[in-house]
TIDOLO-907141 format. One record per residue: residue in three letters; residue number from 1; x, y, z of N, C-alpha, C in turn. Coordinates in steps of 0.05 Angstrom, whole numbers, m for minus. Example, Ala and Ser with C-alpha at 12.3 -4.5 7.8 and 13.67 -1.06 7.14 Angstrom:
# residues 2
VODO|ALA|1|264|m114|156|246|m90|156|264|m66|156
VODO|SER|2|257|m45|142|273|m21|143|258|1|157
END
This chain:
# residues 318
VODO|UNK|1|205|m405|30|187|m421|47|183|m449|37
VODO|UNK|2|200|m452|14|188|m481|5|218|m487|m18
VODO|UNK|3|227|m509|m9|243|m521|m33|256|m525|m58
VODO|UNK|4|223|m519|m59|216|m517|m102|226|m491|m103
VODO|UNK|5|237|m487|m125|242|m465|m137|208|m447|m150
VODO|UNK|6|214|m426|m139|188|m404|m141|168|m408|m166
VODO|UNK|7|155|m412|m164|136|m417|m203|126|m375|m200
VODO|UNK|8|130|m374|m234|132|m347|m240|103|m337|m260
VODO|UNK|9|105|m319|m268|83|m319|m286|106|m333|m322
VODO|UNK|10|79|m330|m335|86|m344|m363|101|m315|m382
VODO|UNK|11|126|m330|m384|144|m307|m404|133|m287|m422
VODO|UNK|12|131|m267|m417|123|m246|m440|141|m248|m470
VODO|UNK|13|162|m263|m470|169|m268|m495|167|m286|m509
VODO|UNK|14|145|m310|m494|141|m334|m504|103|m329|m502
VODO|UNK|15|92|m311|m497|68|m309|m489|53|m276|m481
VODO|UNK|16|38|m265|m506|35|m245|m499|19|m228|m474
VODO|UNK|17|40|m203|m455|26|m206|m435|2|m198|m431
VODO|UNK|18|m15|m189|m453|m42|m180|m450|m59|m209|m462
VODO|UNK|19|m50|m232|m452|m56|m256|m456|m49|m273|m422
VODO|UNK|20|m68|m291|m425|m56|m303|m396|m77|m299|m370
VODO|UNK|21|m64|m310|m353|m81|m306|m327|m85|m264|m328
VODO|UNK|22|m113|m272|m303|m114|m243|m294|m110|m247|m265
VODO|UNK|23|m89|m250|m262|m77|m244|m226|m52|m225|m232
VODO|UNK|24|m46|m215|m217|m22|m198|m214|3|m197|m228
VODO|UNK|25|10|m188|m249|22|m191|m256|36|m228|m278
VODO|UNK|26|3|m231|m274|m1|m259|m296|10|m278|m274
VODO|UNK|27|21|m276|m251|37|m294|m225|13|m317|m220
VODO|UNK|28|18|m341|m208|8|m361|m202|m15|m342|m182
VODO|UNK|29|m35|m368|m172|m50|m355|m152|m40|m374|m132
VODO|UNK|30|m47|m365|m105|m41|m372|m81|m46|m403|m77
VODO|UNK|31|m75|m412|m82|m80|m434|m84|m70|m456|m97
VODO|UNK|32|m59|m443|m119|m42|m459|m141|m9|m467|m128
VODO|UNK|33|m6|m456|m116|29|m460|m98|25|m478|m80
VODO|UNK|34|m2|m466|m54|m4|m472|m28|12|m456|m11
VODO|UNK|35|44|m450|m14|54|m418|9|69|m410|m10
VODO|UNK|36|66|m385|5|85|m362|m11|100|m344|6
VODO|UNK|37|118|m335|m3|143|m314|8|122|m286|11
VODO|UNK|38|112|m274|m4|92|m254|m8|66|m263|m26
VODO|UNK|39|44|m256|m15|18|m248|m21|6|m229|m35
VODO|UNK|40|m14|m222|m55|m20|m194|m64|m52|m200|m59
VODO|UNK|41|m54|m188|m43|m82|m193|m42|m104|m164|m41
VODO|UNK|42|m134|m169|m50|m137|m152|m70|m168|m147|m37
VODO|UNK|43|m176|m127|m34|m197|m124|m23|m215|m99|m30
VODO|UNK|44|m237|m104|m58|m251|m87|m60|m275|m82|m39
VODO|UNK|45|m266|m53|m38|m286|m45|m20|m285|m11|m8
VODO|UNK|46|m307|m6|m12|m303|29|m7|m324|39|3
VODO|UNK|47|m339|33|28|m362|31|38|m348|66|59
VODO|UNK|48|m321|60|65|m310|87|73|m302|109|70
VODO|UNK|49|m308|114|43|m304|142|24|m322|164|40
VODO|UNK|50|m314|187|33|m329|215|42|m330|232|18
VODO|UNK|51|m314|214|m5|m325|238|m23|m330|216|m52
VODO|UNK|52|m322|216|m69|m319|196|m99|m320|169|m90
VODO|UNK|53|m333|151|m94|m336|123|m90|m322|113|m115
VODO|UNK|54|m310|84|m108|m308|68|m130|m284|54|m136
VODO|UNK|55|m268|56|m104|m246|40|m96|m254|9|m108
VODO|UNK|56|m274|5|m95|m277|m22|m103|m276|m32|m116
VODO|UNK|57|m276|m16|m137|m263|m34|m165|m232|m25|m169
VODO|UNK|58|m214|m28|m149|m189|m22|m156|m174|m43|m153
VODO|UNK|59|m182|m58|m141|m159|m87|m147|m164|m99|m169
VODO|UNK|60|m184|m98|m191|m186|m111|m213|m167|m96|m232
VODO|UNK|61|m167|m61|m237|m152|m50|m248|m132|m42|m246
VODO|UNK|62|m126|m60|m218|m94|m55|m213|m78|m75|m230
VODO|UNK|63|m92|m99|m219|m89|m125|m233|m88|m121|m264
VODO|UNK|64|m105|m109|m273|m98|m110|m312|m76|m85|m308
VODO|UNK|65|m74|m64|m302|m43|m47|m297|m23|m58|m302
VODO|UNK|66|m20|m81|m287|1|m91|m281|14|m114|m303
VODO|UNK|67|4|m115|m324|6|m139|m350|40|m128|m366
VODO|UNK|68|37|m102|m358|66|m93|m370|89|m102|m353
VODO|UNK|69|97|m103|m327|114|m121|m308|128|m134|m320
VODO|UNK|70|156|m136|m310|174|m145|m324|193|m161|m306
VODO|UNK|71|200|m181|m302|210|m195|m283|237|m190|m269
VODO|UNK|72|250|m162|m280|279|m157|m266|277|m137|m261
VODO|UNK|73|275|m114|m238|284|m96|m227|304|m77|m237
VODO|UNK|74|317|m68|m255|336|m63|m262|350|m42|m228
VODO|UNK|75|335|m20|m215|348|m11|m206|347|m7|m173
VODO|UNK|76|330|m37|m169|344|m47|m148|354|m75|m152
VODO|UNK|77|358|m84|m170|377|m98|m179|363|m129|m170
VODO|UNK|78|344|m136|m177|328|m158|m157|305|m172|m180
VODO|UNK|79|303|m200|m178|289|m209|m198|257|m213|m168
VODO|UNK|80|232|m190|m166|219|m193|m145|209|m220|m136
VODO|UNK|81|198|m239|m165|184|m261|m153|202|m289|m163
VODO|UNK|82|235|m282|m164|252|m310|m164|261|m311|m141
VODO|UNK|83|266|m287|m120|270|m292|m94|258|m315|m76
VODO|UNK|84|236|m309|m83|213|m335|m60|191|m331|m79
VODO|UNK|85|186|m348|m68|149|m352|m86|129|m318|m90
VODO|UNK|86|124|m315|m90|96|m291|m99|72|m308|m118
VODO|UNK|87|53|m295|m101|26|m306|m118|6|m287|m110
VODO|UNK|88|m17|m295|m125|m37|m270|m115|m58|m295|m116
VODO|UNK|89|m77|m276|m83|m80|m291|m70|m119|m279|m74
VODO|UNK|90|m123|m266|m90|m150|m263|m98|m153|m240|m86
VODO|UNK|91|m188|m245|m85|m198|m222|m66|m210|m231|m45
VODO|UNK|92|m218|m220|m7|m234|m213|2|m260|m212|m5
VODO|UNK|93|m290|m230|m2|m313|m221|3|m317|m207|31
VODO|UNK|94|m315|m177|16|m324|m154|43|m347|m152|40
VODO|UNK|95|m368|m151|70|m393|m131|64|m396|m101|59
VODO|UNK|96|m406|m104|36|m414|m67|21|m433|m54|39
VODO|UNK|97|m444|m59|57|m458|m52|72|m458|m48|103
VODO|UNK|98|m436|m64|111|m431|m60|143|m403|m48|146
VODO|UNK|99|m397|m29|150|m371|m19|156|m356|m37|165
VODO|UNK|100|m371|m40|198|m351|m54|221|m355|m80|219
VODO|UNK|101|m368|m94|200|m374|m118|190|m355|m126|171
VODO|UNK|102|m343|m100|156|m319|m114|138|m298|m104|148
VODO|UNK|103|m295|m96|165|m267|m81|178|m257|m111|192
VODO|UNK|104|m272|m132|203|m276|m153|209|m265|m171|192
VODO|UNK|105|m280|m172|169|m274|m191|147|m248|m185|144
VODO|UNK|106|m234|m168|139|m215|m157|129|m190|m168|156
VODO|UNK|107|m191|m168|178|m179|m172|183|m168|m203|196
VODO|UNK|108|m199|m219|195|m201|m243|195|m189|m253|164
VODO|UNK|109|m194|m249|139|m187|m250|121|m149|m254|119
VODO|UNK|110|m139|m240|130|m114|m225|127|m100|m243|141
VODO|UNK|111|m100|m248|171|m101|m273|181|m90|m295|171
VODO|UNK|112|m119|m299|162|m120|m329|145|m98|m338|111
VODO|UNK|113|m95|m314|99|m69|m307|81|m51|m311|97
VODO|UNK|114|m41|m293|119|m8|m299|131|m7|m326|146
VODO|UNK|115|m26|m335|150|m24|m366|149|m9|m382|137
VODO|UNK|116|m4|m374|109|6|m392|82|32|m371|69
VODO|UNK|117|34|m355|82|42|m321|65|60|m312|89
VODO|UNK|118|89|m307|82|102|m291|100|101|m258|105
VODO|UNK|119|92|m254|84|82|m214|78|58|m216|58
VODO|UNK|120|49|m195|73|25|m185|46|19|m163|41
VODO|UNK|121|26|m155|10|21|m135|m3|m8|m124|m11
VODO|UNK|122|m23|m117|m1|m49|m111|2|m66|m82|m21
VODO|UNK|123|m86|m93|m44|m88|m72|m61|m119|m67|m52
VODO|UNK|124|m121|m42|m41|m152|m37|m37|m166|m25|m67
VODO|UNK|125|m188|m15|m60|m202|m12|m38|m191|18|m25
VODO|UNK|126|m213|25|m5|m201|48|3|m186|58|34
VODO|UNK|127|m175|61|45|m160|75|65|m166|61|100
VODO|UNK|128|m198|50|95|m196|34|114|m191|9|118
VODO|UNK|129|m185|4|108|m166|m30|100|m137|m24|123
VODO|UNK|130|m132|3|116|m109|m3|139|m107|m8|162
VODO|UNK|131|m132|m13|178|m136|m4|205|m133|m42|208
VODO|UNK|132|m146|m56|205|m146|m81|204|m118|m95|193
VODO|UNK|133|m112|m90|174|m88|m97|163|m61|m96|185
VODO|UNK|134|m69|m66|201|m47|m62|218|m58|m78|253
VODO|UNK|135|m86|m76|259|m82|m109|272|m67|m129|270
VODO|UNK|136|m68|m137|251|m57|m161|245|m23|m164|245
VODO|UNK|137|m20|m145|228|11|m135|227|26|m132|257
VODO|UNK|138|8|m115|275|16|m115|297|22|m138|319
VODO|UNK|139|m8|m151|318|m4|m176|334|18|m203|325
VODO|UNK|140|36|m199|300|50|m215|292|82|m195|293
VODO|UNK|141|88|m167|300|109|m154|302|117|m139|327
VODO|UNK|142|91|m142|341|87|m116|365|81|m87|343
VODO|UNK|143|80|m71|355|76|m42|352|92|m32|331
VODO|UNK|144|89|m22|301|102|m31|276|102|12|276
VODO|UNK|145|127|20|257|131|38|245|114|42|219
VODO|UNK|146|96|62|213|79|72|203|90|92|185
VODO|UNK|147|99|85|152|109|108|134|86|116|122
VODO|UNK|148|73|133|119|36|133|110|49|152|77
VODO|UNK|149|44|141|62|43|164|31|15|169|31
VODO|UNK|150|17|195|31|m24|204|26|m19|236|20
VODO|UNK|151|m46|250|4|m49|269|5|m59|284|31
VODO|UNK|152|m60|264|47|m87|270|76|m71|254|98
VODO|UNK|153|m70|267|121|m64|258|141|m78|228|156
VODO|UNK|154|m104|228|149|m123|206|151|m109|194|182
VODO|UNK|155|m118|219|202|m114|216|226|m142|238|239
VODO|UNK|156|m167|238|231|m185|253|235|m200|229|259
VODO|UNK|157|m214|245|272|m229|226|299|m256|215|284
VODO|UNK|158|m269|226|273|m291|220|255|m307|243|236
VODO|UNK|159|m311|225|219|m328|245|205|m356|239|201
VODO|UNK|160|m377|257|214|m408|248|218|m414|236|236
VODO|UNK|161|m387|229|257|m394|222|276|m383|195|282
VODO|UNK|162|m383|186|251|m368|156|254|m346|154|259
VODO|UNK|163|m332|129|273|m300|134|277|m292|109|256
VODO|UNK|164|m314|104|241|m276|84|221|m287|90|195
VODO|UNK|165|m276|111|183|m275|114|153|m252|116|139
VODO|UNK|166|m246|124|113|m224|125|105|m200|149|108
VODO|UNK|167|m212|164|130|m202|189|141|m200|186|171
VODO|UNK|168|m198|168|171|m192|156|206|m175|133|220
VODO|UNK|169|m164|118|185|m156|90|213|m130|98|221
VODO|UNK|170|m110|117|221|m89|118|246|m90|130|259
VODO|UNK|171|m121|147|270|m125|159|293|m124|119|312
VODO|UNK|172|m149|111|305|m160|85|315|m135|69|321
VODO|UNK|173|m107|66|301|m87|54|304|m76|62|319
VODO|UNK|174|m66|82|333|m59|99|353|m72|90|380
VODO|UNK|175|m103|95|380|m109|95|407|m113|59|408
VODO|UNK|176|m109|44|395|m105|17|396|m81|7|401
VODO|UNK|177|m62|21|403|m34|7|410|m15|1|383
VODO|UNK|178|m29|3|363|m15|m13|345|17|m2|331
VODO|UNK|179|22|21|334|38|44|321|65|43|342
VODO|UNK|180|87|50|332|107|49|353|111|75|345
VODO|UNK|181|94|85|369|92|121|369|112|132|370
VODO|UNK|182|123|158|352|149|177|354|164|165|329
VODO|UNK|183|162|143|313|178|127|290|154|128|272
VODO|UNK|184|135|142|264|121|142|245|120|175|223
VODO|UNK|185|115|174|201|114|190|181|97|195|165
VODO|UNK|186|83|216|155|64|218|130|82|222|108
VODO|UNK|187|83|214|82|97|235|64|76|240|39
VODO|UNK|188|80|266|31|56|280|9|39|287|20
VODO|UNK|189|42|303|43|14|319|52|9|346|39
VODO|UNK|190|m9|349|37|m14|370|18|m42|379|15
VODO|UNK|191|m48|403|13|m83|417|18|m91|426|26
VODO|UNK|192|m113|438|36|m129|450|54|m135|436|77
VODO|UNK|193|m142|441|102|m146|427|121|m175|443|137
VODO|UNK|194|m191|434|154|m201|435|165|m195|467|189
VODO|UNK|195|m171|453|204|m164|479|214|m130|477|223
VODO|UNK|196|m118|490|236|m95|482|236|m88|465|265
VODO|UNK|197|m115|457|285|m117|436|299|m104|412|283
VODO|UNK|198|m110|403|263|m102|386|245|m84|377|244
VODO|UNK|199|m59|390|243|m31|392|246|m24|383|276
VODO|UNK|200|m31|405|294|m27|405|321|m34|372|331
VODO|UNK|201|m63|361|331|m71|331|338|m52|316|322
VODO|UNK|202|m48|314|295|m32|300|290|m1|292|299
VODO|UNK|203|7|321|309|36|315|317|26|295|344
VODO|UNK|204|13|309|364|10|300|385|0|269|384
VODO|UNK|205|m6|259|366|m10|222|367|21|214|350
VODO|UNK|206|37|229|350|65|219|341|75|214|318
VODO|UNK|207|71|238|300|76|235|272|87|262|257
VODO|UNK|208|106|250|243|116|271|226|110|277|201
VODO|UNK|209|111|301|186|101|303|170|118|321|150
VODO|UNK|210|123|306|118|141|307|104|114|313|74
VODO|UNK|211|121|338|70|99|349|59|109|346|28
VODO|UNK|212|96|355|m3|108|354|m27|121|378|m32
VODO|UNK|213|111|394|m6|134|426|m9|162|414|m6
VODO|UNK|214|166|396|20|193|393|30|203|376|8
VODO|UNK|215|187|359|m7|203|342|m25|214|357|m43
VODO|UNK|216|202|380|m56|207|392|m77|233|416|m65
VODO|UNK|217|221|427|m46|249|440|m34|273|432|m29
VODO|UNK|218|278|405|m24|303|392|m13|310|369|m25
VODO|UNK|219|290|358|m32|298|340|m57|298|307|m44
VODO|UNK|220|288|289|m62|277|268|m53|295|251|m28
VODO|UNK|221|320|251|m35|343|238|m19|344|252|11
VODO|UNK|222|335|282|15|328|290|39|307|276|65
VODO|UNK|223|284|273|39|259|262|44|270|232|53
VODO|UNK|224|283|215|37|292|186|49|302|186|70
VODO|UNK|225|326|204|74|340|201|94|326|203|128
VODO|UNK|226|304|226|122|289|234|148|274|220|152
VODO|UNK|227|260|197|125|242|173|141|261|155|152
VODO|UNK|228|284|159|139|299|127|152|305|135|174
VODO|UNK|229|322|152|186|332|160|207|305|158|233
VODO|UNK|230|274|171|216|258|166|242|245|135|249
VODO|UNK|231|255|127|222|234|83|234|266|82|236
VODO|UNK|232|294|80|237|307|62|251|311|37|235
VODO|UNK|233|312|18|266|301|m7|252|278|m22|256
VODO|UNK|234|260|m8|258|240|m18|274|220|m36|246
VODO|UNK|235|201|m57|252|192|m69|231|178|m41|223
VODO|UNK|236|173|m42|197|149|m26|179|139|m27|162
VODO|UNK|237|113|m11|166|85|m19|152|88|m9|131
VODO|UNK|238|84|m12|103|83|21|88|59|17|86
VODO|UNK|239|37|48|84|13|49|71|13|71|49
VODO|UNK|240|7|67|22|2|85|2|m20|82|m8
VODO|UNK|241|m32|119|m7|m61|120|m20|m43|133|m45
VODO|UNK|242|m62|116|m66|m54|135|m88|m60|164|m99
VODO|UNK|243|m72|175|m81|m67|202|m79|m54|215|m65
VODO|UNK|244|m26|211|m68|m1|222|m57|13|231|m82
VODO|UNK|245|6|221|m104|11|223|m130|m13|247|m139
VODO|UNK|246|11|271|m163|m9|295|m177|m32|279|m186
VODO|UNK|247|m52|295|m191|m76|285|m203|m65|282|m244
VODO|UNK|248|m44|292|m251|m33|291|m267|m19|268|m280
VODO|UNK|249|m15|251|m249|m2|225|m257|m18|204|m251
VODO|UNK|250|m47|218|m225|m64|191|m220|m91|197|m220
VODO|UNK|251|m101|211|m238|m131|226|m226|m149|203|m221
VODO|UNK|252|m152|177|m223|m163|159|m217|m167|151|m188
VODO|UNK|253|m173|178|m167|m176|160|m150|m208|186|m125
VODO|UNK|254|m206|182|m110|m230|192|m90|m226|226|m92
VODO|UNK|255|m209|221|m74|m211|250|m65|m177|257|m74
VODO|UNK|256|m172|276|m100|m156|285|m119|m148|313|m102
VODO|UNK|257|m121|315|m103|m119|344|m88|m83|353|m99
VODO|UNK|258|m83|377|m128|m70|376|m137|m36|389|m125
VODO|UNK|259|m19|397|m134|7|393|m118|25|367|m117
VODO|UNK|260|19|338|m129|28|314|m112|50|316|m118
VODO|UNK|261|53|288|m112|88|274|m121|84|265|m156
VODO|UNK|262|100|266|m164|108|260|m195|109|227|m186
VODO|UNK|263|103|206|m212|99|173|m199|135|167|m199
VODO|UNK|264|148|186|m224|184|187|m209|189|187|m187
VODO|UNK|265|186|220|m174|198|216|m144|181|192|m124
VODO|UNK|266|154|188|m124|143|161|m111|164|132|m107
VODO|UNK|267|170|135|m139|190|104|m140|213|110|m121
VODO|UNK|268|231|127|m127|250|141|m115|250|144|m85
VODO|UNK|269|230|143|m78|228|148|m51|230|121|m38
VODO|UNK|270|221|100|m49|215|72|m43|237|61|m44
VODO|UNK|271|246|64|m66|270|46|m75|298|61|m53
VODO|UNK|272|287|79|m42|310|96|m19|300|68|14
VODO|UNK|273|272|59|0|272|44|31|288|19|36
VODO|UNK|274|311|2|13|327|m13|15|334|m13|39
VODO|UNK|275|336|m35|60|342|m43|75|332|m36|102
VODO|UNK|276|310|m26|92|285|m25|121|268|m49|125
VODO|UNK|277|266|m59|151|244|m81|163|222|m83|149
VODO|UNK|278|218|m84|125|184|m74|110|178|m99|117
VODO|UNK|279|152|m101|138|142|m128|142|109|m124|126
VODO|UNK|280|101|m109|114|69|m105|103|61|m88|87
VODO|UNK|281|44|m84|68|47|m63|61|15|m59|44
VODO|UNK|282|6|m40|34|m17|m33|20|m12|m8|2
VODO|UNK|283|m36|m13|m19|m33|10|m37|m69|13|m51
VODO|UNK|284|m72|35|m40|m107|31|m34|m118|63|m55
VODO|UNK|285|m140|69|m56|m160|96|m67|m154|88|m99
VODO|UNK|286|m142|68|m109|m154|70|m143|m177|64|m150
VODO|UNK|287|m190|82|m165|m217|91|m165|m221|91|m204
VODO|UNK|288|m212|64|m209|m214|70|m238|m232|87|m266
VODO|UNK|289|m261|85|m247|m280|103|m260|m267|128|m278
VODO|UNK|290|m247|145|m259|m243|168|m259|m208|171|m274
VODO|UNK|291|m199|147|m281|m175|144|m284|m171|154|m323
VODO|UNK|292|m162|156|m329|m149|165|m365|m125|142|m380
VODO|UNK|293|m131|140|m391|m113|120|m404|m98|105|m389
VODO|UNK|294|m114|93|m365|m95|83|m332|m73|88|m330
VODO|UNK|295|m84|112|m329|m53|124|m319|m46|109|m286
VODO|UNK|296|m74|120|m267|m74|106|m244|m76|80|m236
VODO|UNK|297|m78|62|m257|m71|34|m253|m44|27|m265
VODO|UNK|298|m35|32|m278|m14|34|m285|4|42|m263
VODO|UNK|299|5|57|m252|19|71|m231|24|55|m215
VODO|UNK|300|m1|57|m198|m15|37|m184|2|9|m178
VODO|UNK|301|4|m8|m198|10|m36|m207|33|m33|m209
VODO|UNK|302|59|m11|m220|89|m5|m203|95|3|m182
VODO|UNK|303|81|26|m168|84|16|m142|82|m4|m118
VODO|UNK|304|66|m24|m126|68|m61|m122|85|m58|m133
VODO|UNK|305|95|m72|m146|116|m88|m159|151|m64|m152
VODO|UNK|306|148|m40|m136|165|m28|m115|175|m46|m93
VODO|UNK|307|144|m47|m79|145|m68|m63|146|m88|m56
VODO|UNK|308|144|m101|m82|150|m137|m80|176|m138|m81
VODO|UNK|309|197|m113|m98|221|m114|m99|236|m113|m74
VODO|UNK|310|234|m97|m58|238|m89|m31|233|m114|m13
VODO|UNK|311|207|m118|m11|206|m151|m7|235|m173|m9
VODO|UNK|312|226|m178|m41|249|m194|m47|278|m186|m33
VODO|UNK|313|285|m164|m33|309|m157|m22|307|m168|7
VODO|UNK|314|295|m158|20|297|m175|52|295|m194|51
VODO|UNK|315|284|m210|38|278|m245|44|309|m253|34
VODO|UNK|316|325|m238|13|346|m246|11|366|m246|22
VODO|UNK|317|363|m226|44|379|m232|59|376|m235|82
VODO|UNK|318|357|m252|85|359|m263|115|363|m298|111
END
């Protein structure tokens, strides 16, 4: 998007990286460039939880996660932020107190980033961030393919009555238009459910569902092939809660529900999304309170840096 050659963060071999800025991966901030190829932008906020609070402090601990980052890809073969610019672009002031008051912010916010930002990588916070995010996404792609990583379908109509929590925004994305219905996917579903309506509503708003039984039965390359085959080419969104991941690899986050994905097959699965439309993406429920030697920021902060890679790959070749 700009001439200059990309400004990067400060060399870890000239500068130690637990030294330095606290933005993403030590990377410039947004303001400091003026545009960027990709965005990381951080929106604490967890006013939508139903069970463990404390999303909100997950973009700070994603952000120190991320100090280990290393500027080459080895195995998608891609240097993420020499492609085009990357910067991180702060946080969001959400209100802690109005739901639909920051569902607002959030997407007025978001906006105002792709303004300056050709993609944005989005670290919540918790699960309702997507609902706005995919506004936005939408009204700049049309009706976008939906790969959802979660332990939870987070296609429920409400819970208490409310309809936007963190267990609801792709019901809301659905009956909003936003979803290019029949090309969308969960993967890592896994748990107890409510009842087996669950299943049934969910197919019927147009989604498939690629569970950690099927990954483990057939093996991750199965799992790639059936998301690729169902988005096509259509643009897509990814959304990952980090509890799609065992509680073994991420117990840092809301609502823990054991069975997951290993943070291996996670990468694996991503790095299978080479050469898909990824126009947006989020990675939301780190709940550091609850986290162990960050494991879950840690995690967390490579799965970004998955998707900055992926990123970089498309901007390269267009």
């Amino acid at each position: 998007m700009t001439a200059e050659p990309p400004v990067g963060p400060p060399s870890g071999l000239e500068r130690p990286r637990f030294a330095g800025p606290d933005t993403f991966a030590r990377l410039p901030r947004l303001d400091e460039v003026g545009r960027a190829g990709v965005a990381v932008l951080g929106v604490p906020f967890d006013s939508g939880v139903s069970y463990r609070p404390g999303a909100r402090f997950g973009p700070a601990a994603v952000r120190a996660g991320s100090k280990l980052l290393r500027p080459y890809h080895p195995y998608l073969d891609v240097h993420p932020w020499d492609v085009h610019q990357v910067a991180d672009a702060g946080d969001l002031a959400v209100n802690p107190f109005d739901l639909v008051a920051a569902i607002e912010q959030v997407e007025r916010g978001a906006r105002e980033v792709l303004e300056v930002a050709g993609a944005l990588v989005t670290v919540g916070g918790d699960h309702t961030i997507a609902l706005p995010l995919l506004r936005v996404l939408a009204q700049r792609h049309g009706p976008v393919a939906l790969v959802h990583f979660d332990a939870h379908l987070d296609t429920w109509d409400t819970y208490f009555g409310a309809p936007y929590t963190h267990g609801t925004p792709f019901r809301r994305a659905v009956e909003e238009g936003l979803l290019d219905l029949g090309t969308s996917a969960h993967v890592g579903i896994r748990g107890p459910l409510y009842s087996a309506a669950d299943l049934t509503a969910d197919r019927e708003l147009g989604f498939a569902v690629v569970s950690t039984v099927d990954v483990a039965r057939r093996g991750v390359d199965a799992c790639i092939d059936q998301v690729r085959e169902r988005v096509g080419g259509r643009p897509v969104y990814v959304s990952i809660d980090i509890d799609v991941l065992d509680p073994a690899h991420a117990p840092g986050t809301g609502t823990p529900e054991p069975g997951g994905l290993t943070t291996r097959e996670l990468q694996m699965i991503l790095r299978g999304f080479d050469g898909l439309d990824i126009v947006g993406a989020d990675v939301v429920e780190v709940a550091p309170a609850y986290d162990h030697a960050e494991l879950t920021t840690i995690a967390a902060a490579n799965v970004v840096y998955e998707l900055l890679g992926l990123l970089a790959l498309r901007a390269g070749r267009r």
